[in-house]
C-alpha positions as CSV (number, residue, x, y, z in Angstrom):
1,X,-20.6,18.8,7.5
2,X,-20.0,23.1,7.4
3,X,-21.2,23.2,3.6
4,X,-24.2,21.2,4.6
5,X,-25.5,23.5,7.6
6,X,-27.5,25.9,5.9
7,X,-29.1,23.0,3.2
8,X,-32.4,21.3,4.4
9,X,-31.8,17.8,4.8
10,X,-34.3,17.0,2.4
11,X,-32.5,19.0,-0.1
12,X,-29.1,16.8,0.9
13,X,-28.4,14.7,-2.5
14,X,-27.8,11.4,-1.9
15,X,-24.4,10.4,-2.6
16,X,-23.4,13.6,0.0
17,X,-26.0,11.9,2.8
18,X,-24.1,8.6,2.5
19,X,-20.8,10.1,2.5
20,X,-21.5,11.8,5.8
21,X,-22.4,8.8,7.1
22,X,-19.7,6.5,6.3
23,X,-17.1,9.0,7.6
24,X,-19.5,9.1,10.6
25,X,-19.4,5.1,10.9
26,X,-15.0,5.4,9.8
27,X,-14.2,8.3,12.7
28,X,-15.8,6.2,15.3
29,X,-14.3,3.2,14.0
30,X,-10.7,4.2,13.9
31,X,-11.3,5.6,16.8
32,X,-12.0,2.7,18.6
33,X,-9.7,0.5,16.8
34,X,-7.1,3.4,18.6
35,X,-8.5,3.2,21.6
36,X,-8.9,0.0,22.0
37,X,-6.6,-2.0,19.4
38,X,-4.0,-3.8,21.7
39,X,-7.1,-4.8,24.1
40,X,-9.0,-6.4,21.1
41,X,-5.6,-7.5,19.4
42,X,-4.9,-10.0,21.8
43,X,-8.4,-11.7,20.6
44,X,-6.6,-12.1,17.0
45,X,-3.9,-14.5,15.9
46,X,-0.2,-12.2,16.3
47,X,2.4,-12.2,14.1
48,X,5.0,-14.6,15.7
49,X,8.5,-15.7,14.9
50,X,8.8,-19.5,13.1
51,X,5.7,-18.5,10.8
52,X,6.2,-20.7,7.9
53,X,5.2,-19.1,4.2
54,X,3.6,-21.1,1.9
55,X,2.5,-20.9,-1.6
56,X,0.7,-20.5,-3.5
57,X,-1.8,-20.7,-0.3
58,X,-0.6,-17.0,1.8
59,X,-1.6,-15.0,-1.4
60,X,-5.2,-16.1,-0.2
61,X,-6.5,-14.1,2.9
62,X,-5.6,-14.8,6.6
63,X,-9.0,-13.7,8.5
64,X,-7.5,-15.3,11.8
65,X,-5.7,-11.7,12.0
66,X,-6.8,-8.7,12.4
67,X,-5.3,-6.4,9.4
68,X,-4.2,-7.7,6.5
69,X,-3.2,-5.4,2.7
70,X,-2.1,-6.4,-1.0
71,X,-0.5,-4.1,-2.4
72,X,0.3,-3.6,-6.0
73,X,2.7,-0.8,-7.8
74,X,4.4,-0.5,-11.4
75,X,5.1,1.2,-14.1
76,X,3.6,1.0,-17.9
77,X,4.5,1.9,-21.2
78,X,2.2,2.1,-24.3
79,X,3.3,1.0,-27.6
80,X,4.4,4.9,-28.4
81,X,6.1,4.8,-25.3
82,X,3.9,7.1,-22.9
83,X,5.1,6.1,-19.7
84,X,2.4,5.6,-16.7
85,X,2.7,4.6,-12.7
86,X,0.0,2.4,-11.6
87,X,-0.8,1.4,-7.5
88,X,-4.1,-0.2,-6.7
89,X,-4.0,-1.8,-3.3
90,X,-6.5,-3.7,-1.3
91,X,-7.1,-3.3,2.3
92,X,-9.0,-5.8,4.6
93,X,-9.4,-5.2,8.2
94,X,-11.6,-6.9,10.6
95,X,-13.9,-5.3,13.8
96,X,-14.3,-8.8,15.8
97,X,-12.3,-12.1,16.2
98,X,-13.2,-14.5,13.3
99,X,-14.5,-16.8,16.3
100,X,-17.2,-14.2,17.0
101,X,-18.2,-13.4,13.6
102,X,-21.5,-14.3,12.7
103,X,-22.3,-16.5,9.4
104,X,-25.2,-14.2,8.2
105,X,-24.4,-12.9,5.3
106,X,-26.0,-9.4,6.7
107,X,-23.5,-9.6,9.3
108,X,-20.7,-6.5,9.0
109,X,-17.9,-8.1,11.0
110,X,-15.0,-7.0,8.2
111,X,-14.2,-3.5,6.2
112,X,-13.0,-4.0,2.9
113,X,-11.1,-0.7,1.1
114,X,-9.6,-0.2,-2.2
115,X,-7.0,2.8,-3.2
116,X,-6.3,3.2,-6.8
117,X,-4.1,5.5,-8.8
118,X,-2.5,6.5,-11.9
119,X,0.6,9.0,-12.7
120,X,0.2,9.9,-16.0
121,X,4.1,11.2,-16.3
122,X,4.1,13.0,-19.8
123,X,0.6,14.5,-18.6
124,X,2.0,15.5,-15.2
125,X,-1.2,14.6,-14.0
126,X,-2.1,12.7,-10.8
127,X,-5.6,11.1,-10.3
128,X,-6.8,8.4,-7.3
129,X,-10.6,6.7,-6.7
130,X,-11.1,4.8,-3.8
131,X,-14.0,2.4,-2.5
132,X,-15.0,0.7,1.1
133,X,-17.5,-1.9,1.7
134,X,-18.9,-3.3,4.5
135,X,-18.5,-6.8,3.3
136,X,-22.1,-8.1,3.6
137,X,-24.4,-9.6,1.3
138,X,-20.9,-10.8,-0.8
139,X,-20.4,-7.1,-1.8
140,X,-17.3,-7.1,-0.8
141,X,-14.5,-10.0,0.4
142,X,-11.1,-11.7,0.8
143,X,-11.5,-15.9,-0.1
144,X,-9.1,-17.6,2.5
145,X,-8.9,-20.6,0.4
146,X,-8.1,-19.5,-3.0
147,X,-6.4,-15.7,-3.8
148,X,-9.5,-13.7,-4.8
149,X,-10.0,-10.2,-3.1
150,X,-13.0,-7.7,-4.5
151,X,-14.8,-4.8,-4.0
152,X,-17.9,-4.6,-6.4
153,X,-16.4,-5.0,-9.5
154,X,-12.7,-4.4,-8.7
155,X,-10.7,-7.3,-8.1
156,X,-7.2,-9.1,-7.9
157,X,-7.4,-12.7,-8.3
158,X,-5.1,-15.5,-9.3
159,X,-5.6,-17.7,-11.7
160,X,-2.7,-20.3,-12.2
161,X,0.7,-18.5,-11.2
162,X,-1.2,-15.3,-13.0
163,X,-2.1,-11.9,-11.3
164,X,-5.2,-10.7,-12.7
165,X,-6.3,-6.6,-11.5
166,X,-8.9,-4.9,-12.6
167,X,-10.3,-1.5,-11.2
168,X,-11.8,1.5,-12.6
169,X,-13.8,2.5,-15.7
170,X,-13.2,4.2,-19.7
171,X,-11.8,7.0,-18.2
172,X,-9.4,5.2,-15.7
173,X,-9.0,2.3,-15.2
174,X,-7.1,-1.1,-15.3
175,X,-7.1,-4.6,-17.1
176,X,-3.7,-6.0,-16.2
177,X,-1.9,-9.4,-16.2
178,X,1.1,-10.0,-13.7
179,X,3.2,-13.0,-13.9
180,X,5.8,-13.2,-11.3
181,X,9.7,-13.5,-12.8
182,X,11.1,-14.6,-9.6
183,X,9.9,-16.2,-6.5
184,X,8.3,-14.5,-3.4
185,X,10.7,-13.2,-0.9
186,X,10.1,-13.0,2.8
187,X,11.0,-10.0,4.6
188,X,12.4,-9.5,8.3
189,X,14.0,-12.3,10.5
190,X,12.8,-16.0,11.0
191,X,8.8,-15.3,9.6
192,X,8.2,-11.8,10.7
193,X,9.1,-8.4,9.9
194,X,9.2,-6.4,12.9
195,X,7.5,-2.7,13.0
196,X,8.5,-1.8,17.0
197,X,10.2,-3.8,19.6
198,X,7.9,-6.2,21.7
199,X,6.7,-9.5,21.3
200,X,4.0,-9.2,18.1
201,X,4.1,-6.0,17.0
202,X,5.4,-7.3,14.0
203,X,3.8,-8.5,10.1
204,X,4.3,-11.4,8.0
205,X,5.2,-9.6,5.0
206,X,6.5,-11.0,1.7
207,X,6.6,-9.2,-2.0
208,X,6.7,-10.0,-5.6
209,X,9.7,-7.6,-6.5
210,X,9.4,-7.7,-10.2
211,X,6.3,-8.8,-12.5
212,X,5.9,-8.9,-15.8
213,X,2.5,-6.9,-16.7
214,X,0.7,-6.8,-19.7
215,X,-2.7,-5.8,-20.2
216,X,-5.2,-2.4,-21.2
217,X,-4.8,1.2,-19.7
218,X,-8.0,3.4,-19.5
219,X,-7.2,6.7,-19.6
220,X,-9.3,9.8,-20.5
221,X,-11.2,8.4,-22.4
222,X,-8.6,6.5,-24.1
223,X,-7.3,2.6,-23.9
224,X,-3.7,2.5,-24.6
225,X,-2.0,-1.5,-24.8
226,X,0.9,-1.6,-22.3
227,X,4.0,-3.3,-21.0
228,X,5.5,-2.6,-18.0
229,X,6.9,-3.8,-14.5
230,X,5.3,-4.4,-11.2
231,X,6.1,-5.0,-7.3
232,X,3.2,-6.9,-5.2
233,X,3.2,-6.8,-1.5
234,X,0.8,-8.4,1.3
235,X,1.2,-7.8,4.8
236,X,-0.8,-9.3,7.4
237,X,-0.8,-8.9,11.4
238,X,-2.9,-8.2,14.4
239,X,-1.3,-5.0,15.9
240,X,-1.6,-1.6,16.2
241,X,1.0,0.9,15.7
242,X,3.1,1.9,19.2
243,X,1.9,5.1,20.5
244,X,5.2,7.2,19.8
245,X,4.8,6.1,16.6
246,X,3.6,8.4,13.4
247,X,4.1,7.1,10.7
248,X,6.3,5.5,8.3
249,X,8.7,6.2,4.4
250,X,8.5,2.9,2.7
251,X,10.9,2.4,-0.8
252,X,10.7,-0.4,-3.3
253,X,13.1,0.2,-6.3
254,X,13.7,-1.8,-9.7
255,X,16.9,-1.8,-11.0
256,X,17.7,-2.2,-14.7
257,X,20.9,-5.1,-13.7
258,X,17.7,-7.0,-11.7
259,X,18.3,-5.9,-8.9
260,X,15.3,-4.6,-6.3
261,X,15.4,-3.1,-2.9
262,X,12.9,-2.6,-0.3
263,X,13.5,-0.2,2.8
264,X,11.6,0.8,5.6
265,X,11.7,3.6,7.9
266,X,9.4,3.5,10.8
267,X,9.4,7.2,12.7
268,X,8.9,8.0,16.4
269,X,7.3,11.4,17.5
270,X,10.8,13.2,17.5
271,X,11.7,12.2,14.4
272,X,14.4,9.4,15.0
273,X,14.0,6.5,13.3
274,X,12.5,3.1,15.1
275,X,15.4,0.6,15.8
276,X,13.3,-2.2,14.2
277,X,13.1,-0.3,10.8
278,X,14.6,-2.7,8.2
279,X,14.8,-3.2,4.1
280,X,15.8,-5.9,1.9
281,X,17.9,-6.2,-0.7
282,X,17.3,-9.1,-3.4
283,X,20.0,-10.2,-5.8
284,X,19.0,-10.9,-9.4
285,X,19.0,-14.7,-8.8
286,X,16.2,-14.3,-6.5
287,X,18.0,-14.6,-3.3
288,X,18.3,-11.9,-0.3
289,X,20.0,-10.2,2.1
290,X,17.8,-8.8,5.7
291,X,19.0,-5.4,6.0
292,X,19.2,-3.6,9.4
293,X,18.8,0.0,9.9
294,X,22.1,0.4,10.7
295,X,23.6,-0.8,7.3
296,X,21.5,1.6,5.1
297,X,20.5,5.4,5.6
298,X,17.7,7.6,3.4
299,X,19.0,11.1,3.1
300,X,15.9,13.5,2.0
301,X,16.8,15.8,-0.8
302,X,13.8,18.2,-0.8
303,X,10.2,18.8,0.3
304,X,6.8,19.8,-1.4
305,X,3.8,20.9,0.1
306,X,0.4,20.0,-1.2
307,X,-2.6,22.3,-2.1
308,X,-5.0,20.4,-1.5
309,X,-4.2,19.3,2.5
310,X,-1.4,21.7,3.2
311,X,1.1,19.1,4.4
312,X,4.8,19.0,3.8
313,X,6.4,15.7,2.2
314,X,9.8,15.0,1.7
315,X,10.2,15.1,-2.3
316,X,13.7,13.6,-3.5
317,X,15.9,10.7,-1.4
318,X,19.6,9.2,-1.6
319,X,19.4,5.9,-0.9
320,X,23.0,4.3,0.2
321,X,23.8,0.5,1.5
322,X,27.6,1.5,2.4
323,X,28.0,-2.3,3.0
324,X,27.4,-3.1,-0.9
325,X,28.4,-0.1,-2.6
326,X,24.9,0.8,-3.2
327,X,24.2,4.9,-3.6
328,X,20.7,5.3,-5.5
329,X,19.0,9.2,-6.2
330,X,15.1,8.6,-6.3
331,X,13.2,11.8,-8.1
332,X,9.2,11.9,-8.2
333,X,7.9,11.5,-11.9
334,X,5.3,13.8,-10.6
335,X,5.4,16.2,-7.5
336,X,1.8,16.0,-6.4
337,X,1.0,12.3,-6.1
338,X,-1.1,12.4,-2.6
339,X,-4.0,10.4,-1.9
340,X,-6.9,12.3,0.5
341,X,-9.0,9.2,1.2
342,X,-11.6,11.2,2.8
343,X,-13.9,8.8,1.5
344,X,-12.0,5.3,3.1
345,X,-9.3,5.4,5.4
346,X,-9.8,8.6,6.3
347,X,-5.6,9.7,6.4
348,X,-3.8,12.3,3.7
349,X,-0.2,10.1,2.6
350,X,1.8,10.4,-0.4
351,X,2.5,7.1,-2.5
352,X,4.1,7.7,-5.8
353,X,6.3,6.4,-8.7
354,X,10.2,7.7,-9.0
355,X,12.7,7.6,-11.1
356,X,16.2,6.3,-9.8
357,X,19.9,6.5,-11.0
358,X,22.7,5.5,-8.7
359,X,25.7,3.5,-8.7
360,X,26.2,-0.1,-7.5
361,X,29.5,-1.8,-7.1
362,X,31.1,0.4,-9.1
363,X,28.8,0.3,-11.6
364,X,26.1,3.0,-13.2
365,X,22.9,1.5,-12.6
366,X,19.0,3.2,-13.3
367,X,15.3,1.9,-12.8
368,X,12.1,2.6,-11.3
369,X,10.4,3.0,-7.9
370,X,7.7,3.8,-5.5
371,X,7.6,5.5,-2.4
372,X,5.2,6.0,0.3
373,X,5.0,8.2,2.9
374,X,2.1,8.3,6.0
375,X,2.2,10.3,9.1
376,X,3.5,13.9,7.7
377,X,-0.3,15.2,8.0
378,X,-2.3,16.9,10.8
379,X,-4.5,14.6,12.3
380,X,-7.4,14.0,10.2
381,X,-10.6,16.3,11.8
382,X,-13.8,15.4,9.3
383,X,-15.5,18.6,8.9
384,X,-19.2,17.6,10.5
């Protein structure tokens, strides 16, 4: 690392030592997981068409493939109605075949990574923590039989039909309770949702598009009570991203007439959009409607470049399904909501909670949102 080269090593604290050497152990990593990730994917179950959901048993995790995320966002409001966003999302991905794995509990055959953030929108603050683990010795995991995933002391588990989270500490952190007000909806065609053309390059992917959440905000030094809304997603496959791909602007929006949306735009190296990228739209009865890209387009409305990694993101998006007379304005709550996981995964992207107003069959509509957006940032060069 350049600020280490002129420090005797026996000078190096601690905390710095073991951060250079996990981002030592993460380059190499990734970079064989790049390298190599359709050669070893093949080794791992695929994401197929006819893949039957069930639950409450695909909360739990899936170790027969390779990558697998939960993913939770929302939006809280303390009893003098200070409004908050909230994502804290949990990330397991596996180095070998669960065939191969070994049943020591010293044994490092999985990475386990947590991001966690909160918008603090009257503040117009911004702050994100993250942890990895190795997984051994139970200090880190992902129960395939019953929905518990942890890192140390964060955790989302499931008690009953109940989401509990918790992550962080007095000066921000999380004690929440989710319970789902309408059923899980699966995303894509026929078991899969498709992220490029071929035969499994694809995700079983489902959400929880609107959750009631109640529970205890840490923040600053404060606990606040809140009350809010939140959107749970998990995605799990086995495949790596096509290699004219960059990255991808993902929407999930909650409308006040109970209504949600989720869109996805997967982008190629030019800049054109994958032909597999797809969105749903759910109807407040719980059922949905598969949307293809060719029924729905995201117009970007400006841009903002961060200070802390230079990059460019698209700030501001019009959302319009011509097909259901659906036009929706998203607007960051705060501009500067990136994450620089140079401690985990290693990549800059911006996830954050928006505001929305729009119009919907005629009708003046508002709610809430989250985008997120990977792939706008030079390629990630750890300075060692």
């Amino acid at each position: 690392m350049a600020v280490l080269q002129n420090v005797p090593p026996h000078q190096r604290p601690p905390w710095l030592i073991r951060t250079v050497l996990a981002s030592l152990v993460l380059s190499l990593f990734f970079a064989m997981s790049s390298a190599n990730g359709q050669q070893e994917g093949q080794a791992f179950r695929r994401a197929l068409p006819g893949y039957v959901h069930r639950f409450p048993a695909d909360h739990a995790a899936h170790p027969e493939f390779r990558t697998e995320w939960w993913y939770y966002t929302g939006h809280l409001t303390t009893e003098k109605g200070r409004n908050f966003g909230f994502q804290l999302t949990f990330f397991r991905h596996a180095l070998r075949p669960l065939s191969t794995q070994s049943p020591s509990r010293w044994a490092i055959h999985t990475l386990y990574f947590i991001h966690f953030a909160i918008t603090d929108e009257k503040g117009d603050t911004y702050r994100f923590q993250e942890k990895v683990s190795r997984g051994a010795l139970d200090m880190a995991g992902a129960d395939p039989e019953t929905y518990h995933v942890w890192v140390q002391d964060w955790e989302v588990r499931l008690q009953k039909k109940i989401h509990r989270l918790k992550a962080g500490k007095e000066d921000m952190g999380i004690d929440l309770t989710l319970v789902p007000a309408k059923g899980a909806v699966i995303h894509g065609i026929n078991g899969v949702s498709q992220k490029a053309v071929g035969k499994g390059y694809a995700s079983h992917y489902y959400s929880l598009t609107r959750m009631q959440t109640t529970g205890v905000l840490h923040w600053q030094g404060h606990s606040y009570e809140v009350t809010g809304q939140a959107w749970m997603d998990h995605e799990f496959g086995s495949n790596q991203p096509r290699d004219y791909q960059v990255g991808w602007d993902w929407f999930c929006v909650q409308l006040d007439n109970q209504t949600e949306l989720m869109l996805y735009i997967i982008r190629h190296r030019g800049g054109q959009a994958d032909s597999t990228s797809s969105g749903t739209l759910i109807h407040p009865d719980g059922s949905s409607e598969h949307l293809l890209l060719s029924t729905f387009q995201v117009e970007t409305l400006g841009s903002w470049r961060s200070k802390k990694s230079g990059t460019i993101y698209p700030s501001g998006w019009r959302l319009t399904v011509p097909g259901k007379k659906l036009e929706l304005n998203l607007v960051p709550t705060v501009r500067d909501q990136e994450l620089t996981t140079r401690k985990s995964t290693l990549v800059n992207y911006w996830e954050g909670s928006v505001r929305v107003k729009g119009s919907f069959d005629g009708k003046k509509v508002q709610g809430k949102g989250y985008v997120e957006l990977t792939g706008y940032d030079a390629k990630f060069r750890p300075d060692i």
